[in-house]
ChimeraX commands (.cxc) that place a marker at each C-alpha (Angstrom):
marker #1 position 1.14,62.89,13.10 radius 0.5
marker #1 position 1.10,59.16,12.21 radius 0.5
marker #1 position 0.31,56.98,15.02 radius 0.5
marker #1 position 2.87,53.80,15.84 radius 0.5
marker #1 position 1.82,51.26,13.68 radius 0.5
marker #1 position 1.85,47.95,16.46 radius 0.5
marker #1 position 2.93,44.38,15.86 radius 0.5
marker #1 position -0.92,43.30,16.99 radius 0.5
marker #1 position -4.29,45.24,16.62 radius 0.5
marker #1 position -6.90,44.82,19.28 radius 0.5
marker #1 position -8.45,41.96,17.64 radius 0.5
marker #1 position -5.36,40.21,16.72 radius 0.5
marker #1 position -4.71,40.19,20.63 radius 0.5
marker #1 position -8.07,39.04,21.62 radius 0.5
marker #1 position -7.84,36.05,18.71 radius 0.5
marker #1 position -4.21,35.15,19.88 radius 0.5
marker #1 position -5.28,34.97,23.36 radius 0.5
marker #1 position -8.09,32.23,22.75 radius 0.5
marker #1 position -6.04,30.25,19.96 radius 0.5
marker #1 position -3.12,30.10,22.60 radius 0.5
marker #1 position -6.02,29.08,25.52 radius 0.5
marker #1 position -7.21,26.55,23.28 radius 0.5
marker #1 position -4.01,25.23,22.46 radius 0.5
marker #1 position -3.07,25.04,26.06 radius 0.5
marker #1 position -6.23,22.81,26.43 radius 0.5
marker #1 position -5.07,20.36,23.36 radius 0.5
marker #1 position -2.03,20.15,25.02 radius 0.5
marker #1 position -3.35,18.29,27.92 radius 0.5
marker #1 position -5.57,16.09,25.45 radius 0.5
marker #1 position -2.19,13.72,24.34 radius 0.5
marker #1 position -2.22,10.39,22.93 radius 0.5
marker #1 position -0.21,7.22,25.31 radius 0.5
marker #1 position 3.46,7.85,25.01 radius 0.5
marker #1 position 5.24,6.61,21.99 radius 0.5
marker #1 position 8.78,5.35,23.13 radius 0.5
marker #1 position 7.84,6.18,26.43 radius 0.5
marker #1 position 7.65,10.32,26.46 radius 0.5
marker #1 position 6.17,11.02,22.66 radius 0.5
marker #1 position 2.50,11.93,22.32 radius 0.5
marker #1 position 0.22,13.23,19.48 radius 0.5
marker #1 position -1.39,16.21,20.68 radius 0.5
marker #1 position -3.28,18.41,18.15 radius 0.5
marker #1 position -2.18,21.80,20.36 radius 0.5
marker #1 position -0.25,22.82,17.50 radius 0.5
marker #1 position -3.73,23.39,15.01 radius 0.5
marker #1 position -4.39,26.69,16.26 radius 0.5
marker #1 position -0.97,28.19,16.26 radius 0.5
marker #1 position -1.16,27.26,12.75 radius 0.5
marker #1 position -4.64,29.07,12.36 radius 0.5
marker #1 position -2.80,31.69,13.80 radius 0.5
marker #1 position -0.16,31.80,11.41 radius 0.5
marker #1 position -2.06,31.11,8.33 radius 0.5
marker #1 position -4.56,34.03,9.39 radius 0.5
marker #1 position -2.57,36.53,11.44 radius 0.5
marker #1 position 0.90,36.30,10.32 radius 0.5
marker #1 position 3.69,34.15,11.41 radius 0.5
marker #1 position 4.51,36.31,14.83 radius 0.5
marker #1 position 1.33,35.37,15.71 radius 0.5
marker #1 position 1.56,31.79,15.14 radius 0.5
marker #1 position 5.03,31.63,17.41 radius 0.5
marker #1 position 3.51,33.97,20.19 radius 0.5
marker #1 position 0.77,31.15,20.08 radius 0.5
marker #1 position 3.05,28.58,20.59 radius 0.5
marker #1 position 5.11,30.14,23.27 radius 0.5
marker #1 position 2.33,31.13,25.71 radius 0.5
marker #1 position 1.18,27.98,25.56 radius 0.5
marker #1 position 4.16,26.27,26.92 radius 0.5
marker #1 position 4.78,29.09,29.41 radius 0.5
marker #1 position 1.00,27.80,30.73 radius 0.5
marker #1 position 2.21,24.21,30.33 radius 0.5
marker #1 position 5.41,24.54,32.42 radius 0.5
marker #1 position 4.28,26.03,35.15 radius 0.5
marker #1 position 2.65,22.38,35.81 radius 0.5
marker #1 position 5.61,20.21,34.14 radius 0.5
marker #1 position 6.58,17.13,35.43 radius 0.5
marker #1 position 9.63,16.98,32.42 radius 0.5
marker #1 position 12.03,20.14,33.68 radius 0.5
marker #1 position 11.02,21.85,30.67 radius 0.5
marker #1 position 12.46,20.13,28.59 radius 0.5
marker #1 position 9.26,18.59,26.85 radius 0.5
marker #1 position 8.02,22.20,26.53 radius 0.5
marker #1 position 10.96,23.48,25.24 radius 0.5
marker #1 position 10.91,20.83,22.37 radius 0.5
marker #1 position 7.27,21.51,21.90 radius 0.5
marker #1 position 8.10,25.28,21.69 radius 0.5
marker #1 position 11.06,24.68,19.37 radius 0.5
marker #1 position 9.47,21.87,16.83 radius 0.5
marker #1 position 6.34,23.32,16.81 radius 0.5
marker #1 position 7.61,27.23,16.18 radius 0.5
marker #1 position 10.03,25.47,13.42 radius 0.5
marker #1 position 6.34,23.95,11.48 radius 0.5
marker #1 position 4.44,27.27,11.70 radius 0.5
marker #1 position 7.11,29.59,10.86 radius 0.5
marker #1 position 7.50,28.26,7.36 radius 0.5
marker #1 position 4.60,27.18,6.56 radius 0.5
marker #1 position 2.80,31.12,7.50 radius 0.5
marker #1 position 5.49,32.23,5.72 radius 0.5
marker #1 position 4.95,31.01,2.46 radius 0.5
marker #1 position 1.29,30.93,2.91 radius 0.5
marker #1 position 1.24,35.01,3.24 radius 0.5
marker #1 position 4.09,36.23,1.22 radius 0.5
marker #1 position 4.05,33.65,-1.69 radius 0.5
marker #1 position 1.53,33.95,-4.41 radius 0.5
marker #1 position 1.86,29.97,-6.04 radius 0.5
marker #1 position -0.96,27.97,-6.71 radius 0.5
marker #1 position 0.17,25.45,-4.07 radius 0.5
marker #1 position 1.39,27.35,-1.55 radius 0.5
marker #1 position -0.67,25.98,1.31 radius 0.5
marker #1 position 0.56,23.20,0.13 radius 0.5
marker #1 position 4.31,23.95,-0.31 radius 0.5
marker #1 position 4.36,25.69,3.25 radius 0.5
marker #1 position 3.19,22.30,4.80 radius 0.5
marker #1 position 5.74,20.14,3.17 radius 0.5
marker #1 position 8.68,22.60,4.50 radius 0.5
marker #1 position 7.25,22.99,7.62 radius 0.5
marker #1 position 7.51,19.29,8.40 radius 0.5
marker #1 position 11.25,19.26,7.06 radius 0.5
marker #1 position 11.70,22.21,8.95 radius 0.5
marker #1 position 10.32,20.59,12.03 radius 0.5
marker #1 position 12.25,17.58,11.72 radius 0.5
marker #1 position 15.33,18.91,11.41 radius 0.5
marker #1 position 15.05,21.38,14.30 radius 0.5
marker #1 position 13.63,18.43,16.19 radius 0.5
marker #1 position 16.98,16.84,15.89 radius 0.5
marker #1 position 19.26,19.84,16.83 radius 0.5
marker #1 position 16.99,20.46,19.75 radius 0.5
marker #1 position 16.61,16.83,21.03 radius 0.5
marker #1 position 20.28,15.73,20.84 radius 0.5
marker #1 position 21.69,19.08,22.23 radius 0.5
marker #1 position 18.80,19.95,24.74 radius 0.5
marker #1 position 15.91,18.02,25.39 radius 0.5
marker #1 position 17.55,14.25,25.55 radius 0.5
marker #1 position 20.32,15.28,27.95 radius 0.5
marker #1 position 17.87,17.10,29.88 radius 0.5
marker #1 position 15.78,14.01,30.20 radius 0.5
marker #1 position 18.98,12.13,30.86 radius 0.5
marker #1 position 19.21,14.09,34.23 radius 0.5
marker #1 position 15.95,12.93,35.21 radius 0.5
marker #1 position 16.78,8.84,34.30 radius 0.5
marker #1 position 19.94,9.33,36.18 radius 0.5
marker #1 position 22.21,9.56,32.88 radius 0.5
marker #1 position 22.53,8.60,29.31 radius 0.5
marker #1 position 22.89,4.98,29.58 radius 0.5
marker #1 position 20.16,4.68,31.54 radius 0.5
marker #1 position 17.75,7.01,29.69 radius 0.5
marker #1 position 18.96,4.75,26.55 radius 0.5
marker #1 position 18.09,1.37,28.36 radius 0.5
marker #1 position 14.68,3.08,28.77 radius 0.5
marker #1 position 13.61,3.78,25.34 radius 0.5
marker #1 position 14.89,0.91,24.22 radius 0.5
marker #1 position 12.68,-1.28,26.55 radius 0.5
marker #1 position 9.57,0.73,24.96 radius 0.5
marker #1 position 10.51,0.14,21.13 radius 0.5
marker #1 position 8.38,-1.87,19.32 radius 0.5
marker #1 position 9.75,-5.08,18.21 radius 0.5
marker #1 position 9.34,-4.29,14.45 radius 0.5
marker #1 position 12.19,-1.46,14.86 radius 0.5
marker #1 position 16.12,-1.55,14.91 radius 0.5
marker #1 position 17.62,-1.78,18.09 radius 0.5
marker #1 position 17.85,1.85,20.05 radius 0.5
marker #1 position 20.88,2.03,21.86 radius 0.5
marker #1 position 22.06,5.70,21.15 radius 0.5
marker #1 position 20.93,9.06,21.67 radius 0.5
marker #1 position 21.42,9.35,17.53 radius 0.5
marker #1 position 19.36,6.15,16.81 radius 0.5
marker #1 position 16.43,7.44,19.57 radius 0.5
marker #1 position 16.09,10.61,17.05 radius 0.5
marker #1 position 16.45,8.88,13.92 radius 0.5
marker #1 position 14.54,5.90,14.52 radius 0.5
marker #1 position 11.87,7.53,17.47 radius 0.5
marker #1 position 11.98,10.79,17.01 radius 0.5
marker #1 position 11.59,12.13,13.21 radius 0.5
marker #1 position 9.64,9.24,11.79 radius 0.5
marker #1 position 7.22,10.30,15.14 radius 0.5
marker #1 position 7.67,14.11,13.58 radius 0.5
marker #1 position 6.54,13.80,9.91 radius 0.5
marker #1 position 3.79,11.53,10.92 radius 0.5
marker #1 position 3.12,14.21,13.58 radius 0.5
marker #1 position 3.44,16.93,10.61 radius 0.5
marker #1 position 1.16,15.08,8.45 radius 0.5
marker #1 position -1.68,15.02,10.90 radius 0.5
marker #1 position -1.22,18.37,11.66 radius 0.5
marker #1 position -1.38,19.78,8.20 radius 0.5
marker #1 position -4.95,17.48,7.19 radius 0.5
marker #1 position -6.68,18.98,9.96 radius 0.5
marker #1 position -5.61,22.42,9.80 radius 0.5
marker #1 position -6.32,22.45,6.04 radius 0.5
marker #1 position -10.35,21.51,7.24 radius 0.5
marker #1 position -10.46,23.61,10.12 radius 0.5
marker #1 position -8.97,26.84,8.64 radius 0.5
marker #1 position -11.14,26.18,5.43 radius 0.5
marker #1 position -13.55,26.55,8.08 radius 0.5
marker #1 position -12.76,29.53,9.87 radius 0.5
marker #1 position -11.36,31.55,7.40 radius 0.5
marker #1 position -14.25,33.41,6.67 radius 0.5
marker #1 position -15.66,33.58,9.88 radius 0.5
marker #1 position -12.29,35.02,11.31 radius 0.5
marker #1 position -11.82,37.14,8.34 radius 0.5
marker #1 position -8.76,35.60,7.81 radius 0.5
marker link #1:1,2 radius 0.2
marker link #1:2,3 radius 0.2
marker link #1:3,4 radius 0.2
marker link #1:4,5 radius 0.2
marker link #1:5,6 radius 0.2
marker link #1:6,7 radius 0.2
marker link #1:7,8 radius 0.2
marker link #1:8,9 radius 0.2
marker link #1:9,10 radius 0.2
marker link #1:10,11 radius 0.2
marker link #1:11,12 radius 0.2
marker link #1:12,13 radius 0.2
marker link #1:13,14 radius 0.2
marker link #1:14,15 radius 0.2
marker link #1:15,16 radius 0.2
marker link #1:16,17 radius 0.2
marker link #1:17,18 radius 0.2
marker link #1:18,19 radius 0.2
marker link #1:19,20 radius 0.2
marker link #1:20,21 radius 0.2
marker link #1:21,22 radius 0.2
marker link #1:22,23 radius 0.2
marker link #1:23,24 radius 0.2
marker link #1:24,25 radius 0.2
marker link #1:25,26 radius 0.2
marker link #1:26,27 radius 0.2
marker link #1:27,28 radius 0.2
marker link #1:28,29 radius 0.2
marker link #1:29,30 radius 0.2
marker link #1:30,31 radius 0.2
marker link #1:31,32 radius 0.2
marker link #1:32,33 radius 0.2
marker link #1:33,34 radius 0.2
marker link #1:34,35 radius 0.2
marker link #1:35,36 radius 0.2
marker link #1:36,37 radius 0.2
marker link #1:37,38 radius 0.2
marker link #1:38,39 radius 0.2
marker link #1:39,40 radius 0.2
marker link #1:40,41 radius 0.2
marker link #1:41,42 radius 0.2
marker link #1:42,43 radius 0.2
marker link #1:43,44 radius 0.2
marker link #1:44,45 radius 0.2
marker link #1:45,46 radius 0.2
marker link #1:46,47 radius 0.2
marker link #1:47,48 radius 0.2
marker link #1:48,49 radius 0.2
marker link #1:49,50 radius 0.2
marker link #1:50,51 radius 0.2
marker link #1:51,52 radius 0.2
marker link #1:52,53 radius 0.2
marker link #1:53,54 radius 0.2
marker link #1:54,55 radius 0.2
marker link #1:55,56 radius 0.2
marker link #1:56,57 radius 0.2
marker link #1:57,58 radius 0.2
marker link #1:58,59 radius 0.2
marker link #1:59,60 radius 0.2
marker link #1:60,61 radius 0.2
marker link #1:61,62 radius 0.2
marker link #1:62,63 radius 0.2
marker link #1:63,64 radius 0.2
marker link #1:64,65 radius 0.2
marker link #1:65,66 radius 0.2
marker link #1:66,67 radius 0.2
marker link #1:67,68 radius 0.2
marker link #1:68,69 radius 0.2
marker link #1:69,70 radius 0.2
marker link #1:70,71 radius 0.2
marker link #1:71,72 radius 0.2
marker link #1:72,73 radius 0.2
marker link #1:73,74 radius 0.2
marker link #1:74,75 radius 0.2
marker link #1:75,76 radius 0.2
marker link #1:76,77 radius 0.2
marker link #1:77,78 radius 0.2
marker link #1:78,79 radius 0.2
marker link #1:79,80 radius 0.2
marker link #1:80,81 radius 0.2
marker link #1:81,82 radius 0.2
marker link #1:82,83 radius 0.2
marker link #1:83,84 radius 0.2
marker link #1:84,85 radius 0.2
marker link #1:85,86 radius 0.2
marker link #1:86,87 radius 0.2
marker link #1:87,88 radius 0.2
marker link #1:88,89 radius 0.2
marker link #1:89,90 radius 0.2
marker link #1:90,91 radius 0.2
marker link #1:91,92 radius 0.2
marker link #1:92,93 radius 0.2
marker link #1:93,94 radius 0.2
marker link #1:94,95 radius 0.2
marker link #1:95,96 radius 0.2
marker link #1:96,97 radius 0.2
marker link #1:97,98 radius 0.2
marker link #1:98,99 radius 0.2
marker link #1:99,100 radius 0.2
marker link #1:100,101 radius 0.2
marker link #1:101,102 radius 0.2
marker link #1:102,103 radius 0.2
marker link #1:103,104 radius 0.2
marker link #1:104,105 radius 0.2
marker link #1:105,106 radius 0.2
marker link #1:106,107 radius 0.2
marker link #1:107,108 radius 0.2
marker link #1:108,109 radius 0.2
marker link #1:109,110 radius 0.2
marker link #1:110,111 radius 0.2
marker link #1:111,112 radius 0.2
marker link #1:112,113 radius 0.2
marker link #1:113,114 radius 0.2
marker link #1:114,115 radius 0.2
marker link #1:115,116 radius 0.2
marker link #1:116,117 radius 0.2
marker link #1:117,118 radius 0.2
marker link #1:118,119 radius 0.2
marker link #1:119,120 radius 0.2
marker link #1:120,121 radius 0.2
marker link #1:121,122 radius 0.2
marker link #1:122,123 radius 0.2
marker link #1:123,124 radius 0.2
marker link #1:124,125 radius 0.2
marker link #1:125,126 radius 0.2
marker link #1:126,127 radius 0.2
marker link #1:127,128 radius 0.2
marker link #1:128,129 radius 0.2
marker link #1:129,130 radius 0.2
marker link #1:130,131 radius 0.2
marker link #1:131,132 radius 0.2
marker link #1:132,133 radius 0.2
marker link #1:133,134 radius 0.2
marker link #1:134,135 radius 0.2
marker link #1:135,136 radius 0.2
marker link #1:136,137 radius 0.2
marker link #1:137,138 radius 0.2
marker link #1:138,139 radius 0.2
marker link #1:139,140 radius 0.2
marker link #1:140,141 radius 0.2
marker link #1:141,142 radius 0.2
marker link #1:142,143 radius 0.2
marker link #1:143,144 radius 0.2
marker link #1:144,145 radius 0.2
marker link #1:145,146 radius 0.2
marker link #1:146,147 radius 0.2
marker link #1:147,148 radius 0.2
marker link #1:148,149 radius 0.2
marker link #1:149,150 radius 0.2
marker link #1:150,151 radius 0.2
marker link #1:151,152 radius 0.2
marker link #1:152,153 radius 0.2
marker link #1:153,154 radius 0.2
marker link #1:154,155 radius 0.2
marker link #1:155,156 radius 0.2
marker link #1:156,157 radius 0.2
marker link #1:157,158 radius 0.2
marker link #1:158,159 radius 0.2
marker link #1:159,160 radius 0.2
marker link #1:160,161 radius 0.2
marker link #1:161,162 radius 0.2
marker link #1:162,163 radius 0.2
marker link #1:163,164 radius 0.2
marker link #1:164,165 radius 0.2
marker link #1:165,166 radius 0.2
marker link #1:166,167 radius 0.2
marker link #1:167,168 radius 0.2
marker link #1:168,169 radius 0.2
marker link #1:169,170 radius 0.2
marker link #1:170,171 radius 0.2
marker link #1:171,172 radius 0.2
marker link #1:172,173 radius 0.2
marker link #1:173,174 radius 0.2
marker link #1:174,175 radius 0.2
marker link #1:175,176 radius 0.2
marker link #1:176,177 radius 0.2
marker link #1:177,178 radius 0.2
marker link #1:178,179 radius 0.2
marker link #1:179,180 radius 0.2
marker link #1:180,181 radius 0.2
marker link #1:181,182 radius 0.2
marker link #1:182,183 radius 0.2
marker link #1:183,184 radius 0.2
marker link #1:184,185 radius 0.2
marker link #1:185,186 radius 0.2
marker link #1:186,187 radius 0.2
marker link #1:187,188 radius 0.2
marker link #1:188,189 radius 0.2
marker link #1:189,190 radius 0.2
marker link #1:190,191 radius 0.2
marker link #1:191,192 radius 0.2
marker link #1:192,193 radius 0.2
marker link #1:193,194 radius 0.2
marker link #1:194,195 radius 0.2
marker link #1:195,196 radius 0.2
marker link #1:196,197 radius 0.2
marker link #1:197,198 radius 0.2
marker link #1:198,199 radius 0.2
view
């Protein structure tokens, strides 16, 4: 009799556990606010070590128990977890992807470039549906959240007086710089532990 083959062995668990406690503690390690409420955090390295070494389950199950941990403490409502979930899940999904089923010279390579498209667009679905009306709730509407970001835009930068211009101008420039950084130093660290981890 053939025993049930399971999404995660033993040591998958134990590795996805630590990744997603480390990534919890990156998390809290954030850069000032950009625009008021956007921070470089590197949380997202080891669900991407996850990803690249265990599959790309593993890399999203890293990604959600981290903001399940984060949450419980929020000061945002969620909704800055949620996005974090969403944008972050939307990099490491494509990128393990390609890395594990694709055979090209440059797929490393290949998987980060889509992965930061991939972010960037899901960053705009998810901010202009979800996460900007949800932080209009806490700014006591729209207008006012508007009046807000614009106040923290640097002077270099177009006017921000719509939710649109907030994501085009603030929010995905913020993500492929954010994708960028994320792919140079998960490239060195999984160079790193890939042997290691037997990844």
């Amino acid at each position: 009799m053939q025993s049930k083959k399971t999404l995660f062995s033993t040591r998958d668990l134990v590795i996805v556990g630590l990744f997603s406690a480390l990534a919890y503690v990156l998390m809290l390690l954030e850069s000032p606010g950009y625009l008021g409420f956007l921070r470089i955090e590197f949380s997202d390295v080891p669900a991407i070590l996850g990803g690249l070494g265990l599959g790309p389950a593993a890399g999203v199950f890293i990604e959600l128990i981290k903001n399940i941990i984060k949450a419980l403490s929020t000061k945002t409502i969620g909704a800055g977890e949620l996005a974090n979930f969403v944008v972050g899940s939307a990099y490491v999904l494509p990128l393990s992807l390609i890395y594990r089923k694709w055979k090209g010279k440059h797929r490393l390579l290949t998987g980060y470039v889509v992965g930061t498209i991939t972010m960037c667009v899901a960053g705009m679905i998810v901010n202009y549906f979800v996460t900007l009306p949800l932080y209009s709730n806490m700014f006591g509407g729209v207008d006012a959240l508007i009046g807000f970001v614009g106040s923290m835009t640097p002077g270099f930068l177009p006017e921000i007086n719509s939710l649109w211009k907030i994501i085009i101008i603030g929010i995905t420039p913020f993500n492929v710089l954010k994708g960028i950084m994320m792919a140079v130093v998960s490239y060195y660290v999984f160079k790193l532990v890939k042997k290691p981890l037997q990844f």
